[in-house]
Biopython code that builds the backbone (N, CA, C, O; Angstrom):
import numpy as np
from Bio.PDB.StructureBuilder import StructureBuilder

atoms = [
    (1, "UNK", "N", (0.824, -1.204, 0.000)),
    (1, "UNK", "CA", (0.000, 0.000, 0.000)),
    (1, "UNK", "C", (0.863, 1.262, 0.000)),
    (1, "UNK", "O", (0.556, 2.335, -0.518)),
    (2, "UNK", "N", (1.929, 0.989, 0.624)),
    (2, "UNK", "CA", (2.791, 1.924, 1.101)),
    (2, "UNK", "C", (3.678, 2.625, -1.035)),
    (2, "UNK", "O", (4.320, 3.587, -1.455)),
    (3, "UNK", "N", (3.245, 1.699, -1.445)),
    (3, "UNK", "CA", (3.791, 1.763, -2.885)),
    (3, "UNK", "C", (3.136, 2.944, -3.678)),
    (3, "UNK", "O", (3.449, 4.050, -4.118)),
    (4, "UNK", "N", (1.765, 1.877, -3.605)),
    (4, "UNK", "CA", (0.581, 2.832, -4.346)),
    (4, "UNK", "C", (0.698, 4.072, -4.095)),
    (4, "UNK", "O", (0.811, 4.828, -5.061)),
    (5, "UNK", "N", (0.703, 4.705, -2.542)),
    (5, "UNK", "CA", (0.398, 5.808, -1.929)),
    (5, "UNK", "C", (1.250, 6.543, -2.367)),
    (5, "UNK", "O", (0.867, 7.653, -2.735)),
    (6, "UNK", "N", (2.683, 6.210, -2.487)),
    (6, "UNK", "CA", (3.883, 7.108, -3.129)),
    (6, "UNK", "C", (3.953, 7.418, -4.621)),
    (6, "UNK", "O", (4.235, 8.546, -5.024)),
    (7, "UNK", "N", (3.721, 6.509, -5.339)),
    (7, "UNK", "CA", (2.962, 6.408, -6.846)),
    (7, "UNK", "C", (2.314, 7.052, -7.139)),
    (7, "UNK", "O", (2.608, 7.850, -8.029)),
    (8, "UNK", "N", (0.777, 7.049, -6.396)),
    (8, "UNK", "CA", (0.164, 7.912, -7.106)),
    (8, "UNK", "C", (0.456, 9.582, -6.611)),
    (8, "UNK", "O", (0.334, 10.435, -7.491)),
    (9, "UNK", "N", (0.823, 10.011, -5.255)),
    (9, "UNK", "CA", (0.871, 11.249, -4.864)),
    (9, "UNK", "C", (2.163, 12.040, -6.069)),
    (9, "UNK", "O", (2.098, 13.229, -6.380)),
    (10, "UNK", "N", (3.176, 11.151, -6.558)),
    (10, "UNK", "CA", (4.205, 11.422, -7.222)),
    (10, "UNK", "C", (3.506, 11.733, -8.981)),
    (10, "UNK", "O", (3.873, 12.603, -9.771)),
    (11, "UNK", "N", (2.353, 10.618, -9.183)),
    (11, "UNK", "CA", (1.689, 11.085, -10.511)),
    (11, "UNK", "C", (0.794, 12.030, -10.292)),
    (11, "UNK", "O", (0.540, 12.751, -11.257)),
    (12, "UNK", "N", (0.168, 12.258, -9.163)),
    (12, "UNK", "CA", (-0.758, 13.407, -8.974)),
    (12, "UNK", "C", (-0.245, 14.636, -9.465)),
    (12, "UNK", "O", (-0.687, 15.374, -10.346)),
    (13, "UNK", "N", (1.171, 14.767, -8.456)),
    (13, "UNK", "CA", (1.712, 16.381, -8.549)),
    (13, "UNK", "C", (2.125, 16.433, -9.584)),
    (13, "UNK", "O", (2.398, 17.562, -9.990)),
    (14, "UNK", "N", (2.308, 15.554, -10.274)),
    (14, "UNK", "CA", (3.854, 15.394, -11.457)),
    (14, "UNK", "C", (2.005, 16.258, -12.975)),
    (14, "UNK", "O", (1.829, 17.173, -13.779)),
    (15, "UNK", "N", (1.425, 15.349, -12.515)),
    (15, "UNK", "CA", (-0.020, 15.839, -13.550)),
    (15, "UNK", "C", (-0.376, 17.523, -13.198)),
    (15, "UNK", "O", (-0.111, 18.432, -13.985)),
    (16, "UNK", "N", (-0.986, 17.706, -11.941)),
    (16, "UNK", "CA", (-1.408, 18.969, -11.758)),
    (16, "UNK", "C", (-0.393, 19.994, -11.649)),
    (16, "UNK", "O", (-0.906, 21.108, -11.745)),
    (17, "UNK", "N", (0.539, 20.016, -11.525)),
    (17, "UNK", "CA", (1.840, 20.788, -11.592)),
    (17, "UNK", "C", (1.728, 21.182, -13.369)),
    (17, "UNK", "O", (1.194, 22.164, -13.884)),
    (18, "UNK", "N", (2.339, 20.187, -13.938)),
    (18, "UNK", "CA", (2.414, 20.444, -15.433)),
    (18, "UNK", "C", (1.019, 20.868, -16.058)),
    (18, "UNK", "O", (1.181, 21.146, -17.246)),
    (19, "UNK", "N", (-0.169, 20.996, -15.688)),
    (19, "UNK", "CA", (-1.953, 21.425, -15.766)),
    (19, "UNK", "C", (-1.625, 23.087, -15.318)),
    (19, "UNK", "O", (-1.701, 24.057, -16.072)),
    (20, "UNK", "N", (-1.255, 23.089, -13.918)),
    (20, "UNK", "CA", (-0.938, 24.441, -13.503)),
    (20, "UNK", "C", (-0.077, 25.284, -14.674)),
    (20, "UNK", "O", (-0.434, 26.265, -15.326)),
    (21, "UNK", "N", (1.036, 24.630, -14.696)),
    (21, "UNK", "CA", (1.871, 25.447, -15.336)),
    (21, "UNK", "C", (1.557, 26.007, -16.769)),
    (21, "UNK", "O", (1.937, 27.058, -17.284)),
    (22, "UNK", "N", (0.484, 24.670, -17.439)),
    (22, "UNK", "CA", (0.335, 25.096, -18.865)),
    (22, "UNK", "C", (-0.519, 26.524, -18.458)),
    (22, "UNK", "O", (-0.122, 27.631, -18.819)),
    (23, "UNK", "N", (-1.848, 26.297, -17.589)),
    (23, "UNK", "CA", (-2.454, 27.330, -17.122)),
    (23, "UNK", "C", (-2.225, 28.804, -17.118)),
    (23, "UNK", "O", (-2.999, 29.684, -17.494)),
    (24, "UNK", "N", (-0.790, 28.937, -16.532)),
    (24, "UNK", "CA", (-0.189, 29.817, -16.473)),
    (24, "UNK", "C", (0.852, 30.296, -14.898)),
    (24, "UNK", "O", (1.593, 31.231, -14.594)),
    (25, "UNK", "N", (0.466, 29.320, -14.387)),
    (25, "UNK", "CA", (1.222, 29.326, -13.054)),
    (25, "UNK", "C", (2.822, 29.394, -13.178)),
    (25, "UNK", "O", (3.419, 28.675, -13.980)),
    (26, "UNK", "N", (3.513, 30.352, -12.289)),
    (26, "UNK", "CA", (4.618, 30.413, -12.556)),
    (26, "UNK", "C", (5.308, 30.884, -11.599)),
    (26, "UNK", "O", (6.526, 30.907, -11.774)),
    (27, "UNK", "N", (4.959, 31.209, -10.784)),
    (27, "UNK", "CA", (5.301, 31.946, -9.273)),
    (27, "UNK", "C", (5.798, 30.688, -8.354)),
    (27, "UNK", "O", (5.094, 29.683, -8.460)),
    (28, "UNK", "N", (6.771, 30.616, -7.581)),
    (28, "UNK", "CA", (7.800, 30.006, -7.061)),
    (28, "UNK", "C", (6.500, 29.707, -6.134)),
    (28, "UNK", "O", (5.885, 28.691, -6.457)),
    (29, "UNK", "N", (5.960, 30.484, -4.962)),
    (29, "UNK", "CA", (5.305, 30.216, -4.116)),
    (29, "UNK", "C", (3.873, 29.695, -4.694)),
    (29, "UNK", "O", (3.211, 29.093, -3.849)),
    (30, "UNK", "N", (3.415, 29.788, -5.678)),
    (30, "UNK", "CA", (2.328, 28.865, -5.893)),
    (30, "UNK", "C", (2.049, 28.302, -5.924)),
    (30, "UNK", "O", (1.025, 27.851, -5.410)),
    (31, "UNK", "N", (3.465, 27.533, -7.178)),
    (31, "UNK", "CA", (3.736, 25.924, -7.390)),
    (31, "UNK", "C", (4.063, 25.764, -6.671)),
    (31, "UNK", "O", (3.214, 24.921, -6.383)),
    (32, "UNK", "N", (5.321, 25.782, -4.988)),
    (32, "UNK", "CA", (5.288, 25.345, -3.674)),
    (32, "UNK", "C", (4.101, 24.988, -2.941)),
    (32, "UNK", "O", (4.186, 24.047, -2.152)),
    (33, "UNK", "N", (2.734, 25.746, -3.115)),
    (33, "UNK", "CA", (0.971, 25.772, -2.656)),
    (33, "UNK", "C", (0.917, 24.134, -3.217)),
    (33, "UNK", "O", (1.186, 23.175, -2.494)),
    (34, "UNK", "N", (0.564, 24.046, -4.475)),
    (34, "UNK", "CA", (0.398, 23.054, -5.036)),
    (34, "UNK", "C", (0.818, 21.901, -5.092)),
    (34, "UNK", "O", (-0.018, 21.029, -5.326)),
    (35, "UNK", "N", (2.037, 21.561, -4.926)),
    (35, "UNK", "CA", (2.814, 20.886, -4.323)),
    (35, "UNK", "C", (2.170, 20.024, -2.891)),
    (35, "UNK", "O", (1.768, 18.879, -2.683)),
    (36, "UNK", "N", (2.315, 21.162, -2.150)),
    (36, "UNK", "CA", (2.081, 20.998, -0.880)),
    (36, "UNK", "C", (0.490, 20.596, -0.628)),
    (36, "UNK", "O", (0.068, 19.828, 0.236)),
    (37, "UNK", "N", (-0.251, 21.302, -1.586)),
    (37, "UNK", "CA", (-2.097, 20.620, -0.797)),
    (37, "UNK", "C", (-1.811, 19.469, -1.419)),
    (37, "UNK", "O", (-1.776, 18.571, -0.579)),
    (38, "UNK", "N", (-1.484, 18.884, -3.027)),
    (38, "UNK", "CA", (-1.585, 17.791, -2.689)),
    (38, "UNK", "C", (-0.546, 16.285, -2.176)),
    (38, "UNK", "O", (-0.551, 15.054, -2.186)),
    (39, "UNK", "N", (0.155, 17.319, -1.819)),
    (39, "UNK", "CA", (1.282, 16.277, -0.429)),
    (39, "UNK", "C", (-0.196, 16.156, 0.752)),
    (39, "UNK", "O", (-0.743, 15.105, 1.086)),
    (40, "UNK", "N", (-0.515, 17.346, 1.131)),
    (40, "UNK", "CA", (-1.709, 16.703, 2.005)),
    (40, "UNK", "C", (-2.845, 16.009, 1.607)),
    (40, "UNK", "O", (-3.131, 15.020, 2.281)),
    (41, "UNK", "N", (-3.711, 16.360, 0.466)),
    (41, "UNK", "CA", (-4.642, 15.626, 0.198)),
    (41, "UNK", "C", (-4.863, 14.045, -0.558)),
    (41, "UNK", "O", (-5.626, 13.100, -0.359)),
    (42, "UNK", "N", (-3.675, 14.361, -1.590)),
    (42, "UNK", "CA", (-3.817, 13.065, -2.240)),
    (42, "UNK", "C", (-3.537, 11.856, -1.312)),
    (42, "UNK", "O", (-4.278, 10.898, -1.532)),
    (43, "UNK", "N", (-2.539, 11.679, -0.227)),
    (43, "UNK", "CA", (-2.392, 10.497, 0.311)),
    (43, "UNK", "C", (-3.724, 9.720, 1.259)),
    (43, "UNK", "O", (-4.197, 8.595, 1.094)),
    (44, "UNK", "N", (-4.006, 10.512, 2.026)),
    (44, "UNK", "CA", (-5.796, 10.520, 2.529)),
    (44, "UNK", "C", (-6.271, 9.688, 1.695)),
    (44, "UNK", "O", (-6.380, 8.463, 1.762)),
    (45, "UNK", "N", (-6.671, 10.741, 0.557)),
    (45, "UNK", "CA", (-7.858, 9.683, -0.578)),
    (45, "UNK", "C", (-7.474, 8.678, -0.989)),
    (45, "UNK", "O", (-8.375, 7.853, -1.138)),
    (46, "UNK", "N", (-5.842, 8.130, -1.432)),
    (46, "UNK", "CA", (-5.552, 6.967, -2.054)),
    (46, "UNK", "C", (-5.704, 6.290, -0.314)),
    (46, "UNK", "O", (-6.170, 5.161, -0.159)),
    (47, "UNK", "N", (-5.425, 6.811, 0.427)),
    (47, "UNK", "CA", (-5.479, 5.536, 1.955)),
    (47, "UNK", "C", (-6.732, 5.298, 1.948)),
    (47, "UNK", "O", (-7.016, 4.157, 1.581)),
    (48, "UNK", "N", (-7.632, 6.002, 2.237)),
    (48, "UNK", "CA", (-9.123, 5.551, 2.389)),
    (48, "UNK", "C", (-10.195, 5.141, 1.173)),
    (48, "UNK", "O", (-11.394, 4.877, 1.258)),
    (49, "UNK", "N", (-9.422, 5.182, 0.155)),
    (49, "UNK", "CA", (-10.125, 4.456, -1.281)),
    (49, "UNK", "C", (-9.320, 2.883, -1.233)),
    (49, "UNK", "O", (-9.747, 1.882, -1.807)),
    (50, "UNK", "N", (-8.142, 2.948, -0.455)),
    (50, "UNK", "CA", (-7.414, 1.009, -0.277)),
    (50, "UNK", "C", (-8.186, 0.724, 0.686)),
    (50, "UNK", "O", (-8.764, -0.321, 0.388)),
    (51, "UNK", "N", (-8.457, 1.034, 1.526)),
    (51, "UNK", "CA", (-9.480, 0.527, 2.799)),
    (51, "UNK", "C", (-10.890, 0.288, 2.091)),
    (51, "UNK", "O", (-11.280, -0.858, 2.309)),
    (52, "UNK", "N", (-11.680, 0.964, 1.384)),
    (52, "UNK", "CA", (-12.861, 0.267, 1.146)),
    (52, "UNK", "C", (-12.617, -0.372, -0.240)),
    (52, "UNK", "O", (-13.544, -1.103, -0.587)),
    (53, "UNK", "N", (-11.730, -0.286, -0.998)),
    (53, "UNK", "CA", (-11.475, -1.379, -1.895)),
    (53, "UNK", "C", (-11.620, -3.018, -1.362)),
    (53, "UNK", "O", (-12.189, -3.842, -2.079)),
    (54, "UNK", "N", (-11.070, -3.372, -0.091)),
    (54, "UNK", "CA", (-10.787, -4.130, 0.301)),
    (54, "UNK", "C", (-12.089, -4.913, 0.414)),
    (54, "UNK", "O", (-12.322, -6.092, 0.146)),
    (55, "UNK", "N", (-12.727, -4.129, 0.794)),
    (55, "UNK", "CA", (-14.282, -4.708, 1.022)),
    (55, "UNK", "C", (-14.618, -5.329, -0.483)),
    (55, "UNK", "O", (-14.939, -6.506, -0.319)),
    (56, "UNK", "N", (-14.666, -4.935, -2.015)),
    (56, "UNK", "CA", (-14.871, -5.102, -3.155)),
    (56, "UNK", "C", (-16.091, -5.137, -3.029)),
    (56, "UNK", "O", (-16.610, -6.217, -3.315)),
    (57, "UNK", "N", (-16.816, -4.245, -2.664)),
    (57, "UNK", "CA", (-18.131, -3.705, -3.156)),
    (57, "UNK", "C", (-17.735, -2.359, -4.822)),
    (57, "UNK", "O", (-17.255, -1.226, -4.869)),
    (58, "UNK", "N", (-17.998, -2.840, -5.351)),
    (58, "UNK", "CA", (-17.801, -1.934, -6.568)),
    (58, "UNK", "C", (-18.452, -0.792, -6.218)),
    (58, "UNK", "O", (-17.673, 0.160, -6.168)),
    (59, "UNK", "N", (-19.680, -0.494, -5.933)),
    (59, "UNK", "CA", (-20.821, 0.486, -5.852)),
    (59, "UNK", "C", (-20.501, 1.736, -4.842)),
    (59, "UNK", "O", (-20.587, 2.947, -5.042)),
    (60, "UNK", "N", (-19.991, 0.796, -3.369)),
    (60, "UNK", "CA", (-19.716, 1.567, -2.604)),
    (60, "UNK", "C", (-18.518, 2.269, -3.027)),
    (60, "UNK", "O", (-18.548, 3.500, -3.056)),
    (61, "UNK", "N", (-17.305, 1.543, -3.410)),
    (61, "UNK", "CA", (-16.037, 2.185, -3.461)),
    (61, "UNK", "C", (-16.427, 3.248, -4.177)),
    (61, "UNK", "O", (-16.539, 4.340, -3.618)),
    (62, "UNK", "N", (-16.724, 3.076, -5.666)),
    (62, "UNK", "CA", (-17.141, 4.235, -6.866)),
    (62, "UNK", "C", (-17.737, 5.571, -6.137)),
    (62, "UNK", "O", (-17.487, 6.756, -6.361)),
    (63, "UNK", "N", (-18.728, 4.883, -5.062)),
    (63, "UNK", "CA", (-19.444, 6.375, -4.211)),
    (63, "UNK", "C", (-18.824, 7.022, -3.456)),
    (63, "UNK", "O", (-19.262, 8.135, -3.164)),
    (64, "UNK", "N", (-17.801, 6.634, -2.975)),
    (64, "UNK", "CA", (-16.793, 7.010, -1.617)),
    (64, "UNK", "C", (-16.035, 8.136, -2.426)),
    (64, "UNK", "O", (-16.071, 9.363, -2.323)),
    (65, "UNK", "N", (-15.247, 7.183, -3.372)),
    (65, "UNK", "CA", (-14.087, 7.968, -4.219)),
    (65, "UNK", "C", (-14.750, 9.114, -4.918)),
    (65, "UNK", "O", (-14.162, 10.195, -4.862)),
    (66, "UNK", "N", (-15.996, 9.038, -5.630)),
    (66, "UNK", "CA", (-16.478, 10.624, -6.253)),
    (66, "UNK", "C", (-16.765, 11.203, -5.371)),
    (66, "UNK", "O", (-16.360, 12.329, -5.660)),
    (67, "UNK", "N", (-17.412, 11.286, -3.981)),
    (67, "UNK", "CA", (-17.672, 12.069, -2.766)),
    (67, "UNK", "C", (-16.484, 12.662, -2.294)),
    (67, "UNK", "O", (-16.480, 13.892, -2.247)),
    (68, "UNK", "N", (-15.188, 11.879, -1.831)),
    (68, "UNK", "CA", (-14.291, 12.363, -1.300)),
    (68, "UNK", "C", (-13.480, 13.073, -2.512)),
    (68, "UNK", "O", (-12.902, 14.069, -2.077)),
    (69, "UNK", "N", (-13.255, 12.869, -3.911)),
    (69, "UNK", "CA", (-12.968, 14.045, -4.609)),
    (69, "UNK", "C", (-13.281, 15.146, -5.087)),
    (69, "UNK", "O", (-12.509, 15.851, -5.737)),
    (70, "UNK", "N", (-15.043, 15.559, -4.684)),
    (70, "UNK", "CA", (-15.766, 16.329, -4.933)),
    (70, "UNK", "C", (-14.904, 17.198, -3.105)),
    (70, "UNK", "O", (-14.481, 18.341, -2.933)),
    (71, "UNK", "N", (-14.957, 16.293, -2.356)),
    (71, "UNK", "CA", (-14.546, 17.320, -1.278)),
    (71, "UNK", "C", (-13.129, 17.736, -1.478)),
    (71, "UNK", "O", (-12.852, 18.867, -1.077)),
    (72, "UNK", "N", (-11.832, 16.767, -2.225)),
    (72, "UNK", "CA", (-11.029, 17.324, -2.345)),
    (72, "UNK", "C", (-10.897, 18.579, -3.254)),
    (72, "UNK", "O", (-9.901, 19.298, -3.171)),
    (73, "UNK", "N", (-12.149, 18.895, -4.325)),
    (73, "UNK", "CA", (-11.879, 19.699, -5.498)),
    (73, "UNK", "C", (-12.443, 21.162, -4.510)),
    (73, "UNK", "O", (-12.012, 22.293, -4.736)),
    (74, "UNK", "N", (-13.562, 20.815, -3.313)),
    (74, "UNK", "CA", (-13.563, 22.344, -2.757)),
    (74, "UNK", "C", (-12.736, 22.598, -1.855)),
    (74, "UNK", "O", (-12.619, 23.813, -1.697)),
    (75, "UNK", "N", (-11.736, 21.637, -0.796)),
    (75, "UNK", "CA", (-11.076, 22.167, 0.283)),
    (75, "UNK", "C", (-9.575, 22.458, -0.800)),
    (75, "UNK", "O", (-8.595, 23.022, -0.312)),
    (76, "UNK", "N", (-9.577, 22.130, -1.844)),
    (76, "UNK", "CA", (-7.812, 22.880, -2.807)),
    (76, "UNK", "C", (-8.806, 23.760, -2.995)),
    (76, "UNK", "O", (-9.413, 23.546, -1.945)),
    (77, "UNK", "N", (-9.453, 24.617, -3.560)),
    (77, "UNK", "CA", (-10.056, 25.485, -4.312)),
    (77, "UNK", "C", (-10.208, 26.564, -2.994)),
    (77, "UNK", "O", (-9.659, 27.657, -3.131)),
    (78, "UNK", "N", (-10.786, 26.343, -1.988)),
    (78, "UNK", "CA", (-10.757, 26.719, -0.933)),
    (78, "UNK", "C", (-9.401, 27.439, -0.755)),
    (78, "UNK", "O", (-9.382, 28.670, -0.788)),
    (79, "UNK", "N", (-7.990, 26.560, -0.521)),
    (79, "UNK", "CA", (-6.962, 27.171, -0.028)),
    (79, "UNK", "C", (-6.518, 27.816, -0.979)),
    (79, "UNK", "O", (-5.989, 28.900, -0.732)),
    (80, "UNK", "N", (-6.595, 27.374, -2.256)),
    (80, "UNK", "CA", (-6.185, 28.484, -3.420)),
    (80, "UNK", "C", (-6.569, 29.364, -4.068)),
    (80, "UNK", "O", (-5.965, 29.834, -5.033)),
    (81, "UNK", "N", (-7.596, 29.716, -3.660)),
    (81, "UNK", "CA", (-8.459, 31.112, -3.011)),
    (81, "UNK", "C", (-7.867, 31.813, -2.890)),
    (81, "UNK", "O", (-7.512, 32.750, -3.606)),
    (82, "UNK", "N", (-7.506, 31.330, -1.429)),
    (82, "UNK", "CA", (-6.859, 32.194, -0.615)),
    (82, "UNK", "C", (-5.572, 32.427, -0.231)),
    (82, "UNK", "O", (-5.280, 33.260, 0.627)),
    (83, "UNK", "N", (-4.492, 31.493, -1.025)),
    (83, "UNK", "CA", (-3.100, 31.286, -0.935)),
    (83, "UNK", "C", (-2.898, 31.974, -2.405)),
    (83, "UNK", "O", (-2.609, 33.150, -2.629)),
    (84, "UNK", "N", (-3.068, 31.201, -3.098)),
    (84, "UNK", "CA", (-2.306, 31.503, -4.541)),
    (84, "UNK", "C", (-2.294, 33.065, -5.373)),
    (84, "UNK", "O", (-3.345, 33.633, -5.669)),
    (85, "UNK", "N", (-0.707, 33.726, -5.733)),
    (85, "UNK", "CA", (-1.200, 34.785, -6.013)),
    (85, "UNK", "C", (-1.850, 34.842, -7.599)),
    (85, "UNK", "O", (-2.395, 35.857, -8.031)),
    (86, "UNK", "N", (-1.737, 33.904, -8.187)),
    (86, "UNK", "CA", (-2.263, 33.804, -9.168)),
    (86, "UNK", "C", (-3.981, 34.111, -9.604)),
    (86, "UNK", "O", (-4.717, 33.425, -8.895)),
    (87, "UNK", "N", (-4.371, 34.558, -10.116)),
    (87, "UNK", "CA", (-5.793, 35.106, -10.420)),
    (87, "UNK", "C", (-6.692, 35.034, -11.754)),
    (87, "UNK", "O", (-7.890, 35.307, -11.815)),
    (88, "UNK", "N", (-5.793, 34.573, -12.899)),
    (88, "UNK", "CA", (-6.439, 34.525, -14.100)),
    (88, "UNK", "C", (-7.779, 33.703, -14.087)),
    (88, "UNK", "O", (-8.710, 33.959, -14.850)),
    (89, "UNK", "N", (-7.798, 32.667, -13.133)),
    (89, "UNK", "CA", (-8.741, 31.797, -12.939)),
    (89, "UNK", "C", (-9.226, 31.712, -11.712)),
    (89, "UNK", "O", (-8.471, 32.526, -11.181)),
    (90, "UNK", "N", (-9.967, 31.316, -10.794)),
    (90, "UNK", "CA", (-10.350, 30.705, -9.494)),
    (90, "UNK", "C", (-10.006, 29.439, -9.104)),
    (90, "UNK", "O", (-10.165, 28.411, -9.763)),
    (91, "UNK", "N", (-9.254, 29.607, -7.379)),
    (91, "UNK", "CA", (-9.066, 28.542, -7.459)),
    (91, "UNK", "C", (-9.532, 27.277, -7.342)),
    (91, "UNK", "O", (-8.827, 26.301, -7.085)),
    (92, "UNK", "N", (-11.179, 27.263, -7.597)),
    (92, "UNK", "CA", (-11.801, 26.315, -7.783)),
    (92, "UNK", "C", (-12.101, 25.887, -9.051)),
    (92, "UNK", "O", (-12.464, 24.710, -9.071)),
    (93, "UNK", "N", (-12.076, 26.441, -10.124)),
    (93, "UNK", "CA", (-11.678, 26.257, -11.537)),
    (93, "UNK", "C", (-11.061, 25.274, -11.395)),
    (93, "UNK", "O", (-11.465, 24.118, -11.518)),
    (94, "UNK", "N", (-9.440, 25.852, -10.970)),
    (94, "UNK", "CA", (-7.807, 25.294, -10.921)),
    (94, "UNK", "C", (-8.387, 24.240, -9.947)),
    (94, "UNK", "O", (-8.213, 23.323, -10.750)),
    (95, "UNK", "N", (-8.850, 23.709, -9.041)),
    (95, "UNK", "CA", (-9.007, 22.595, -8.300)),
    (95, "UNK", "C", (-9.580, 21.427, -9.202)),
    (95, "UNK", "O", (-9.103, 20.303, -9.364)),
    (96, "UNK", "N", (-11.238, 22.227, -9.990)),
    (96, "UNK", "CA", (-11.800, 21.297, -10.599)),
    (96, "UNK", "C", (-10.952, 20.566, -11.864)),
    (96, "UNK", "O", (-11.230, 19.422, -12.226)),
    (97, "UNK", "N", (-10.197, 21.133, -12.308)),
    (97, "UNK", "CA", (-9.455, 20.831, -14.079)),
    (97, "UNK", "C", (-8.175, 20.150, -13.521)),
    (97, "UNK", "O", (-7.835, 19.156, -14.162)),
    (98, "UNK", "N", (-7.493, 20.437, -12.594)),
    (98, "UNK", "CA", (-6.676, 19.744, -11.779)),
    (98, "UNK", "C", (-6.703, 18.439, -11.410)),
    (98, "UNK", "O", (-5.877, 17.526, -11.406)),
    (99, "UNK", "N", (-8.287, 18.604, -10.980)),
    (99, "UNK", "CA", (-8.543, 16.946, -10.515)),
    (99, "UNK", "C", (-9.090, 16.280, -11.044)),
    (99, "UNK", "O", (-8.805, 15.088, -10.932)),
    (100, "UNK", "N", (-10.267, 16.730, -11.981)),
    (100, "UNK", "CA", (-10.759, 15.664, -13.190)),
    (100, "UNK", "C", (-9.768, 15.212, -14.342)),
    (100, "UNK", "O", (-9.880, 14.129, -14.917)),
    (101, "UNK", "N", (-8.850, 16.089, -14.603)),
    (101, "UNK", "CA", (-7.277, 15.398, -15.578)),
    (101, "UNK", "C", (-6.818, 14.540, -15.126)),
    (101, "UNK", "O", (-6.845, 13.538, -15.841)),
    (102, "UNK", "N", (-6.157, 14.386, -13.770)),
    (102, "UNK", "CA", (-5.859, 13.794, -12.764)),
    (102, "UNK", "C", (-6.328, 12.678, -12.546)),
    (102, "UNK", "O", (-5.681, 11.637, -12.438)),
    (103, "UNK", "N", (-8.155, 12.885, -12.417)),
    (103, "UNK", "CA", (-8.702, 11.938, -11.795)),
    (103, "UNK", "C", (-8.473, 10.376, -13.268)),
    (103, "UNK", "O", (-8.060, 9.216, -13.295)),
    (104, "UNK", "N", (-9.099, 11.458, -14.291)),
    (104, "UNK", "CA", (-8.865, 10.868, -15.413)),
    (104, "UNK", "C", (-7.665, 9.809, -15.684)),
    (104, "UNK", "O", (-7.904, 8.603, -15.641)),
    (105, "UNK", "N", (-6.422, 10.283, -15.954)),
    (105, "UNK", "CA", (-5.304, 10.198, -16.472)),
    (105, "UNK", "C", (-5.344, 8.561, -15.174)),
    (105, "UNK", "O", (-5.180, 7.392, -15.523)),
    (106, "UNK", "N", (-5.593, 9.032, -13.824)),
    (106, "UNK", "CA", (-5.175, 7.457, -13.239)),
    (106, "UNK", "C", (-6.165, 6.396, -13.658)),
    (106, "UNK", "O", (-6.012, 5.177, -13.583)),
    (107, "UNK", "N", (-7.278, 7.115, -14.144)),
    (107, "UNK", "CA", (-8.203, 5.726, -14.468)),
    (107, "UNK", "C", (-7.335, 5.054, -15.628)),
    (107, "UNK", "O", (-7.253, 3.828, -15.708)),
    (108, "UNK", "N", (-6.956, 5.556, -16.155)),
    (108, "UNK", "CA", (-6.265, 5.300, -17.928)),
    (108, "UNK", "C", (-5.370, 4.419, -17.401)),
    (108, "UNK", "O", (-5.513, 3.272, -17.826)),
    (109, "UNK", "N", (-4.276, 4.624, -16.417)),
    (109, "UNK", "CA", (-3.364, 4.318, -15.902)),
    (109, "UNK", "C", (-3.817, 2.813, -15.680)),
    (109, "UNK", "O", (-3.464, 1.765, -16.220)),
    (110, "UNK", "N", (-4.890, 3.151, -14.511)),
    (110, "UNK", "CA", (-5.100, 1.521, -13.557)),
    (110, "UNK", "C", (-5.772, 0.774, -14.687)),
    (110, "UNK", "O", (-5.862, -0.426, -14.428)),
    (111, "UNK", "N", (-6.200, 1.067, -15.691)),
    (111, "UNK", "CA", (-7.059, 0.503, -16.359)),
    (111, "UNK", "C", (-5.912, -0.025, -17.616)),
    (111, "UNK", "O", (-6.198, -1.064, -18.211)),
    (112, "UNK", "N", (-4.700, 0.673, -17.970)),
    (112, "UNK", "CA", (-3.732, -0.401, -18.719)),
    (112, "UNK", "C", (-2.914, -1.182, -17.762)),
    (112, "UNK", "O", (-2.130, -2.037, -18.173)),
]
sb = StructureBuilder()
sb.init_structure("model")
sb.init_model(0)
sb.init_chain("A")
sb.init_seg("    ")
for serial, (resi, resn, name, xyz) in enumerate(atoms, 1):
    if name == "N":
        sb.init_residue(resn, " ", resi, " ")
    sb.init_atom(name, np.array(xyz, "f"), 0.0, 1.0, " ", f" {name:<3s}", serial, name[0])
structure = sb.get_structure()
């Protein structure tokens, strides 16, 4: 588990970083922001999406994981609000396009 968790937090940032940047992000302290929420958030969701995997209820897991990324897309959007000096967009925009690429790109992933 300990694999996955490093894996994916490393494809997360490595995705929304390069999303940010095409965006227009470019400020030392932003991309440090970004970085950093999802050093905090992504490991959470991949820990508590291996815990009800385990169960292999398909239905439930699928409901857990869109709930808890709908909360991850407002608590980043939330801090990058209010952290990031960047402004061309909101940072709930930048949360939502962040994490549906993201969310995307690992389905592609787990799914080859």
């Amino acid at each position: 588990m300990i694999n996955s968790l490093i894996i994916s937090l490393i494809l997360t940032v490595a995705i929304e970083l390069f999303i940010s940047i095409v965006i227009g992000i470019r400020k030392k302290n932003d991309i440090i922001t970004i970085i950093a929420v999802n050093t905090l958030t992504n490991p959470i969701v991949v820990f508590i999406a291996g815990i009800i995997n385990t169960f292999r209820i398909i239905l439930l897991y699928w409901t857990i994981v869109i709930i808890m990324e709908f909360i991850v897309i407002f608590i980043e959007g939330k801090i990058y609000e209010k952290i990031l000096k960047f402004k061309r967009i909101s940072g709930f925009k930048l949360s939502f396009v962040n994490n549906v690429i993201s969310f995307i790109i690992g389905l592609i992933i787990a799914i080859l």
